[in-house]
C-alpha positions in Angstrom: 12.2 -8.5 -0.9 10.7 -7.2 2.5 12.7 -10.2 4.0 16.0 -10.2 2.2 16.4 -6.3 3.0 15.5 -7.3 6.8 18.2 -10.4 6.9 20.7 -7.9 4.9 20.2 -5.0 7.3 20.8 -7.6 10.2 24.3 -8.9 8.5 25.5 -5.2 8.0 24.7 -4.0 11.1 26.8 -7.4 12.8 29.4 -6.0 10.6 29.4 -3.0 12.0 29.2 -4.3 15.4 32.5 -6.2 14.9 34.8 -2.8 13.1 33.6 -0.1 15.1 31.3 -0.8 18.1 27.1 -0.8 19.2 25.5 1.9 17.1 21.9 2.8 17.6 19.4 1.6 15.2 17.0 4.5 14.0 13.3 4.7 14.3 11.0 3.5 11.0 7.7 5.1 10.2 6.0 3.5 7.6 4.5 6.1 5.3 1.6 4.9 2.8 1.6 1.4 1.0 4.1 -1.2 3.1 5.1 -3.0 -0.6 5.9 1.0 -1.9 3.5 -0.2 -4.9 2.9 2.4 -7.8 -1.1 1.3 -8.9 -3.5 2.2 -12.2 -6.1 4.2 -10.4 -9.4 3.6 -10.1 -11.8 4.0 -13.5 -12.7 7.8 -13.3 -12.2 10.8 -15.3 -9.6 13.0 -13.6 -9.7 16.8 -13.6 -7.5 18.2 -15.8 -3.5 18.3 -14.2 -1.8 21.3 -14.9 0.9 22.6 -17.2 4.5 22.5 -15.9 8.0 24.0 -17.3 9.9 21.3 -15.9 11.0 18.5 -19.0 10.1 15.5 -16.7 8.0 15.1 -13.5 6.0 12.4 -11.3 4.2 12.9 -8.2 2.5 9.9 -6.1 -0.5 9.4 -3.6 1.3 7.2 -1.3 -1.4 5.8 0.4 -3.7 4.7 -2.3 0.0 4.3 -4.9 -1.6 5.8 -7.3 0.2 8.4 -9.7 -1.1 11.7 -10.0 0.6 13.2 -12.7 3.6 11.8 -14.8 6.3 13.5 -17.6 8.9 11.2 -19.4 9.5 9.8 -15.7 11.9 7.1 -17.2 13.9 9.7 -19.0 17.4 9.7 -17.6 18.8 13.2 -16.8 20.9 15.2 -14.2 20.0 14.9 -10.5 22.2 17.8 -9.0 22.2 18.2 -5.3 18.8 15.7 -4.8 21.6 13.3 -5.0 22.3 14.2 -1.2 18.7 12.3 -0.2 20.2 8.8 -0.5 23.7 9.8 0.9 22.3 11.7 3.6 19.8 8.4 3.7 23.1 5.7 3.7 25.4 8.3 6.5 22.1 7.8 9.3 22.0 4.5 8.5 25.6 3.5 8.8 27.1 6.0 10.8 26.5 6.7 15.2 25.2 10.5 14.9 27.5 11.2 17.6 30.5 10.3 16.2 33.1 12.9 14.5 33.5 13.6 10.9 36.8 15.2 9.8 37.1 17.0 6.7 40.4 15.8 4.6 42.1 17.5 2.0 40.4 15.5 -0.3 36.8 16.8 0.7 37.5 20.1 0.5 39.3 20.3 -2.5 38.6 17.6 -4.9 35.5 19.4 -6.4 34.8 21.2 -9.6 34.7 24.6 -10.0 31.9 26.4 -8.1 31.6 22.9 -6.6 33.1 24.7 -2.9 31.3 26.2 0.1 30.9 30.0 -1.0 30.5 31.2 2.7 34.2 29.3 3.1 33.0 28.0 6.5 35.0 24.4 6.0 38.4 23.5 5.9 40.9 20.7 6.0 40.8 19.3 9.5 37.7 20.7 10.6 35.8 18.5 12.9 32.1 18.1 14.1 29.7 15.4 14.5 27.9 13.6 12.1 24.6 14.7 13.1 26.1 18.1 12.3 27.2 17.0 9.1 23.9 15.7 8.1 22.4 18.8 8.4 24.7 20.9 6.5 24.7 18.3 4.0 20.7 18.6 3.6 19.9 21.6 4.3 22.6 23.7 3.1 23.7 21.5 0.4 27.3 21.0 1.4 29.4 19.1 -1.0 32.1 19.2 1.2 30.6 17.2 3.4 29.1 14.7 1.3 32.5 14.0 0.0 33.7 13.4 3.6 30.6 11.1 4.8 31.1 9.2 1.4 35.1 8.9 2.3 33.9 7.7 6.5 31.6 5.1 5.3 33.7 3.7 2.2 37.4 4.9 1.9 36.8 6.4 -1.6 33.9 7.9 -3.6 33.9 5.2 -6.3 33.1 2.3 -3.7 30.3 4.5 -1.8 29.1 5.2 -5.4 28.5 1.0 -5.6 26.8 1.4 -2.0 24.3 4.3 -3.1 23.5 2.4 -6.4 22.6 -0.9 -4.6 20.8 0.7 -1.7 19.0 2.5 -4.5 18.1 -0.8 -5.9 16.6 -1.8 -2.7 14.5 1.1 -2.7 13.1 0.9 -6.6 15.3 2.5 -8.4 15.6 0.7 -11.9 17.3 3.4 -13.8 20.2 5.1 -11.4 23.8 5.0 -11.8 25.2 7.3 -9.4 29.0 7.9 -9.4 29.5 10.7 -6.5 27.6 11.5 -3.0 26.9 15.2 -3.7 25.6 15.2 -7.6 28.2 17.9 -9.3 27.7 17.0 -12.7 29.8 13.8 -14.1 28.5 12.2 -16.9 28.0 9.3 -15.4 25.8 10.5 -12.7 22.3 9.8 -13.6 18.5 9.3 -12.9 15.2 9.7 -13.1 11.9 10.9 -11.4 10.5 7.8 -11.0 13.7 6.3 -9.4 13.8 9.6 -7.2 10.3 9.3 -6.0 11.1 5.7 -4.6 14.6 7.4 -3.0 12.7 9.9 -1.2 9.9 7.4 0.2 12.2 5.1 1.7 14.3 8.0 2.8 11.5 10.0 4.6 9.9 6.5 6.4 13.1 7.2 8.0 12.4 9.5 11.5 15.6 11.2 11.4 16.3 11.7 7.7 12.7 13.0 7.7 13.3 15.8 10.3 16.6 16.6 9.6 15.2 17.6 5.9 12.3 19.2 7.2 14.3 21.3 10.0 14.0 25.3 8.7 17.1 25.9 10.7 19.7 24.3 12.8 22.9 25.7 13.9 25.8 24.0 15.4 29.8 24.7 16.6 32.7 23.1 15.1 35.4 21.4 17.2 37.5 24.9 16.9 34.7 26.7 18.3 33.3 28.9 15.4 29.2 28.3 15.0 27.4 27.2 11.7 24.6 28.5 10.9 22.3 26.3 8.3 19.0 27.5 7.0 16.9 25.5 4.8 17.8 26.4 1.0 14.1 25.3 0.0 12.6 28.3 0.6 9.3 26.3 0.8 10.4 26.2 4.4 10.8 29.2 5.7 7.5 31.5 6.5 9.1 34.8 5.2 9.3 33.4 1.5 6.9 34.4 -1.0 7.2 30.1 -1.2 6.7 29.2 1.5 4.5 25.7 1.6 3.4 24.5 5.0 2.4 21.0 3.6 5.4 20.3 2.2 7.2 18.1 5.3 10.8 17.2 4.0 12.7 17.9 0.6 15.7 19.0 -1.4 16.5 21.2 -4.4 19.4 20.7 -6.8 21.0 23.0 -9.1 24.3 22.6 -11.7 24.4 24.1 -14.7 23.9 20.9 -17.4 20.7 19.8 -14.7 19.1 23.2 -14.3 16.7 23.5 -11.3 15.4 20.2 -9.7 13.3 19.4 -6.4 12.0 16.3 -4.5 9.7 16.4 -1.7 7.6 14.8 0.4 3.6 16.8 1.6 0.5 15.9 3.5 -2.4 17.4 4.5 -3.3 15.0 6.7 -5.5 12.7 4.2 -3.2 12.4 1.1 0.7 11.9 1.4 2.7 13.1 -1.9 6.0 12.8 -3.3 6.8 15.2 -5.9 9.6 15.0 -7.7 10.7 18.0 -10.7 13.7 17.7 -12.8 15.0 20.7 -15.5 13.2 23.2 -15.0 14.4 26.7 -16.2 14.5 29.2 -14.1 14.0 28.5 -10.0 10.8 30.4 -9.8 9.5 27.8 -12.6 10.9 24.9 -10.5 8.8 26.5 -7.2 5.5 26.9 -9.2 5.6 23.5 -11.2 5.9 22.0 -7.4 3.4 24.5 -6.6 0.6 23.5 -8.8 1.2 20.1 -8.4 0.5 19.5 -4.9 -2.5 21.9 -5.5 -3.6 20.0 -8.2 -3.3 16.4 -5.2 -5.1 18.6 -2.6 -7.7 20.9 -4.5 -9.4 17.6 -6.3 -8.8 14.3 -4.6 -9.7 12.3 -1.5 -9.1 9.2 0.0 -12.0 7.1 1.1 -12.2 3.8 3.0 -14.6 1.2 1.9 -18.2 0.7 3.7 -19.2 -2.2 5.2 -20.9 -4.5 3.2 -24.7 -4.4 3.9 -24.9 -3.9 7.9 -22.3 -6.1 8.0 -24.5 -8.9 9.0 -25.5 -12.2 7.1 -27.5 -12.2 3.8 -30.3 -14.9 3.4 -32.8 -15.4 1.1 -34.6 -18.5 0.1 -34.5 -20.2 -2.7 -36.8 -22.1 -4.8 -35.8 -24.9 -7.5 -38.1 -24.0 -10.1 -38.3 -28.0 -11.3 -38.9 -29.1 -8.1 -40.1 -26.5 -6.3 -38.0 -27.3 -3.4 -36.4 -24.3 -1.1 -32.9 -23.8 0.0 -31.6 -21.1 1.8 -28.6 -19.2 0.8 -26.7 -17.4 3.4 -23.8 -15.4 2.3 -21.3 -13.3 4.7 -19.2 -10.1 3.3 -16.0 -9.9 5.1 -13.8 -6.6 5.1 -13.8 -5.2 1.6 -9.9 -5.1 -0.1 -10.1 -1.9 -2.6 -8.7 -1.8 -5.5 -5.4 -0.1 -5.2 -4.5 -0.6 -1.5 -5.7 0.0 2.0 -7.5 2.9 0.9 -9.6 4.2 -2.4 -8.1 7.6 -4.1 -11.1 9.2 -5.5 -12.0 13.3 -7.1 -13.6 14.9 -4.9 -16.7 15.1 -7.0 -16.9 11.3 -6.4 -15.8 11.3 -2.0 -19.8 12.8 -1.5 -21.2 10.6 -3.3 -23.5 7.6 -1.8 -21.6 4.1 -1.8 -23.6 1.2 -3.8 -23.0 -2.5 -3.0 -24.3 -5.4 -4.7 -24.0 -9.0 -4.8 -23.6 -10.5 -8.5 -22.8 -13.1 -10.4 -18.8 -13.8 -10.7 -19.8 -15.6 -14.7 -18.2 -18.1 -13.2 -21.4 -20.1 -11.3 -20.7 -17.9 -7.9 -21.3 -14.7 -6.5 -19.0 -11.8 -5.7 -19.7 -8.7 -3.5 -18.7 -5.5 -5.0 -18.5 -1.7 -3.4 -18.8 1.2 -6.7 -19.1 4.9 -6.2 -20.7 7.0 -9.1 -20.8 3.7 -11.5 -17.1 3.0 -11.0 -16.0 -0.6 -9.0 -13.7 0.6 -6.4 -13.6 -2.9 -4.3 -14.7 -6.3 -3.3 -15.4 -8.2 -0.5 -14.5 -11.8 0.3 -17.1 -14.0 0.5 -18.3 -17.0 3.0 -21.5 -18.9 1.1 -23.5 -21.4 2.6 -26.3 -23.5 1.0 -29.2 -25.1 3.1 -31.5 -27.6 2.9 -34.6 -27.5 5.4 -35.7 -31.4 5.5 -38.4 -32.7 8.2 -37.9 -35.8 9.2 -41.4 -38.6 9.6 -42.5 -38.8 13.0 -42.5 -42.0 14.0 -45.1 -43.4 16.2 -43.8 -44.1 19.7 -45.1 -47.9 21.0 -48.3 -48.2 23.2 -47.4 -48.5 26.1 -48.0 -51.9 28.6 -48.6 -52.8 31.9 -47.9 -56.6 31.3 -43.9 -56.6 31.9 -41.9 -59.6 32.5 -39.9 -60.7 35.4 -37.6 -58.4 35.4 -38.7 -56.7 32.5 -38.9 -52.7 31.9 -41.5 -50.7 30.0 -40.2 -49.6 26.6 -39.0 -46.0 26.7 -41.2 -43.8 24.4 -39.0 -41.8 21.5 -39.6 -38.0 21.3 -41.1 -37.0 18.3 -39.2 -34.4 16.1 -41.4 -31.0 16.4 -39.8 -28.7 14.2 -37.2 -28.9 10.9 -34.1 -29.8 10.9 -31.3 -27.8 8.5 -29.0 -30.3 7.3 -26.5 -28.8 4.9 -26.3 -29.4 1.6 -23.7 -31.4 1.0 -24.0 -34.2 3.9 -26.0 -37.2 3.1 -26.6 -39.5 5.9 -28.2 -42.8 7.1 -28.8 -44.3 10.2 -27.4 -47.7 11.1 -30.4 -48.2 13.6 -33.0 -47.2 11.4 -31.6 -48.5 8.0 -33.0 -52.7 7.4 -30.2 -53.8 5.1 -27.2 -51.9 7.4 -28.9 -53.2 10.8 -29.0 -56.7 9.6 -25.8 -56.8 7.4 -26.7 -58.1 3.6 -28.2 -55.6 0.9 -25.2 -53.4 1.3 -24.8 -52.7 -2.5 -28.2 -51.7 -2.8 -27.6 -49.1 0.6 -25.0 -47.7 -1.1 -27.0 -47.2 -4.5 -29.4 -45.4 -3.0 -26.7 -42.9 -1.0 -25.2 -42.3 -4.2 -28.4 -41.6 -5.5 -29.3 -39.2 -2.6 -25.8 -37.4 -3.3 -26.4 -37.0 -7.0 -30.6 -35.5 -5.9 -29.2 -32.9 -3.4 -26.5 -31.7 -5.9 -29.0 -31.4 -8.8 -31.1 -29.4 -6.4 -28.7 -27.2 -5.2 -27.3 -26.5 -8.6 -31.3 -25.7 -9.5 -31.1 -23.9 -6.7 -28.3 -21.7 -7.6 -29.2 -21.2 -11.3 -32.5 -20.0 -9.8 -30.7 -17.3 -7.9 -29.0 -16.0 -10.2 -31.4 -15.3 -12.7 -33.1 -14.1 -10.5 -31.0 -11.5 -9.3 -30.3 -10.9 -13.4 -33.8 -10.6 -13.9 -33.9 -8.0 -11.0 -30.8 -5.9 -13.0 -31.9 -6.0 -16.2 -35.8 -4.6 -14.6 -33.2 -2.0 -13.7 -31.5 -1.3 -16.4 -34.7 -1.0 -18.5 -36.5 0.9 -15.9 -33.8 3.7 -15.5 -33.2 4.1 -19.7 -37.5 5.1 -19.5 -36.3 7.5 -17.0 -33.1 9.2 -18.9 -34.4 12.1 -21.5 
């Protein structure tokens, strides 16, 4: 998917290219997992999440992917004005902020009732860039100017309505049908939380959508000269509010009368990023405190964590002995970087962060081993592992010939063979014979019987290494179970 929205992004913007001339490309930042992944969490018991007014909900650590807290998050409803994230999200993407946008008739009349600017500061005609546009449209909520932005891009509001449900698509949304850019009510206008929380993280991995939506206030002069002031309508953003949130980095409110209050946003503390997402609540003080007490429920109780290292870091190796045989192997076993177990990092309560990281080498139950980090008796990761089996074998010496001072004509004094002085690790699975010290090779018959006896060889080491391994292993089961019994004593 990662590909085909790359090669499709590439093909638009040629398009562009060829109707209406270079336009910059906009700065990414990718913001928690890359594959926008929603995870189970790990196998603890969460604190208690808090009671909310609004009828559905979903909030997401991005990092880890993991969902926090969830309320009938496939229910369809209303979206209201959060509808502007994705048109806000399609006008930067397809639009040079520097070029105009001029309000038509259309814009500023074609709305339902209420739908209007009540400060009446836009009118047929009116002209100012797009940049300008943008931010009216997200932080003052301008319907006006969504209509106009839809009409730049597309002609019409029916065939930017096709754009914003496929680039929705692209983003995650699986339940969306969105039929106007600025979310007055239509009863075909529709979404959920969950679709809304993946709008809003591919909108905010976008630099400029996420500062425009974050901006407390921007002001700006039309083409005729009168100024426009816009200050945020979340009140989350600005310091005088009773609100006010100074975690919360970008986000949007909505409000029509069949959707009631909603809010999406985006928070970070600098350890967890959240998206938040609220829809139907009754009152906008509820909407503010559900928000509220979710992010203080993320913050107040959870942590992310990176794995450890796995031992130092170093090789394992232990010996072991085949207990029929009584022949030793050496088993050498390297950890490499541990992979958690819902992304690049570990979402944990805070209860669990402090506590001391245990990792073990087990059996997999399939005949191998597997390295595992766990924090307060929960598996949280696992380590890939490089094994390697060897055998320490020592060679006979063989006696070097005496040597002569009778030499022929000619002749030379046999050279005199070093002597092997210390063991030689051959691994495991090689067996080898020497042409020069093998009879039957060196002189050319008996070769079915030479390779009898290397088949034979083969078959010994693997019996021994298999010995070897089963030796390990119960071994180490041995060790857990001494455990096991040894801490039930202990427990009252």
């Amino acid at each position: 998917m990662k590909k085909f929205r790359k090669a499709l992004s590439i093909l638009l913007a040629a398009a562009v290219l060829i109707t209406s001339g270079d336009r910059p490309a906009y700065a990414q930042t990718v913001i928690g997992r890359e594959d926008h992944q929603i995870v189970d969490a790990p196998g603890y018991v969460r604190p208690a999440a808090p009671e909310i007014n609004s009828d559905t909900a979903i909030m997401i650590e991005l990092n880890s992917g993991v969902m926090l807290y969830s309320k009938n998050i496939h229910q369809r409803m209303y979206p209201a004005s959060i509808t502007k994230i994705i048109t806000a999200l399609i006008a930067i993407e397809e639009l040079d902020l520097d070029d105009k946008l001029v309000l038509s008739w259309n814009s500023v009349n074609d709305l339902v009732e209420g739908g209007e600017d009540g400060r009446r500061r836009f009118y047929e005609g009116q002209s100012f860039t797009v940049e300008d546009a943008i931010y009216g449209l997200c932080l003052n909520s301008v319907n006006t100017i969504g209509y106009a932005l839809a009409e730049k891009i597309d002609g019409d509001l029916l065939t930017f309505a096709d754009r914003m449900n496929e680039r929705a698509r692209e983003l995650g949304a699986i339940n969306t049908t969105f039929h106007n850019p600025h979310g007055l009510n239509d009863l075909l206008h529709m979404t959920t939380a969950y679709d809304m929380a993946m709008i809003m993280w591919g909108a905010i991995q976008n630099d400029t959508y996420r500062k425009i939506a974050g901006t407390r206030s921007y002001s700006f002069t039309d083409d005729d000269g009168h100024e426009i002031v816009c200050d945020h309508n979340y009140l989350v953003f600005q310091p005088t509010s009773d609100y006010y949130d100074e975690r919360v980095v970008a986000g949007k409110t909505g409000w029509v009368e069949e959707a009631e209050y909603t809010r999406t946003l985006y928070a970070t503390d600098g350890n967890l990023d959240i998206i938040c997402v609220t829809f139907h609540a009754d009152t906008t003080h509820d909407a503010y405190m559900d928000v509220r007490r979710l992010l203080d429920y993320a913050f107040d109780n959870f942590s992310l964590v990176d794995l450890p290292e796995f031992g130092d870091g170093g090789e394992i190796a232990s010996q072991v002995t085949d207990e029929k045989t009584g022949e030793e192997f050496t088993l050498r076993v390297k950890a490499g970087a541990g992979r958690s177990t819902t992304g690049a990092s570990v979402l944990v309560p805070n209860s669990y962060a402090d506590q001391e990281w245990d990792t073990e080498l087990l059996p997999d139950g399939e005949g191998g081993l597997k390295a595992i980090a766990s924090l307060g008796g929960v598996t949280l990761g696992t380590y890939p592992l490089t094994t390697t089996i060897v055998r320490e074998t020592a060679p006979p010496a063989t006696e070097a010939p005496e040597p002569t001072s009778e030499t022929g004509q000619g002749g030379t004094t046999p050279a005199s063979p070093s002597s092997p002085t210390s063991a030689t690790k051959v691994p495991s699975t090689t067996a080898s014979r020497s042409a020069e010290t093998d009879p039957a090779v060196k002189s050319g018959g008996g070769g079915w019987k030479t390779v009898a006896i290397v088949l034979l060889a083969i078959l010994l080491v693997l019996s021994l290494l298999f010995s070897g391994v089963m030796a390990y292993q119960n071994k180490i089961l041995k060790e857990r179970i001494r455990r096991r019994k040894a801490i039930k004593k202990r427990e009252p």
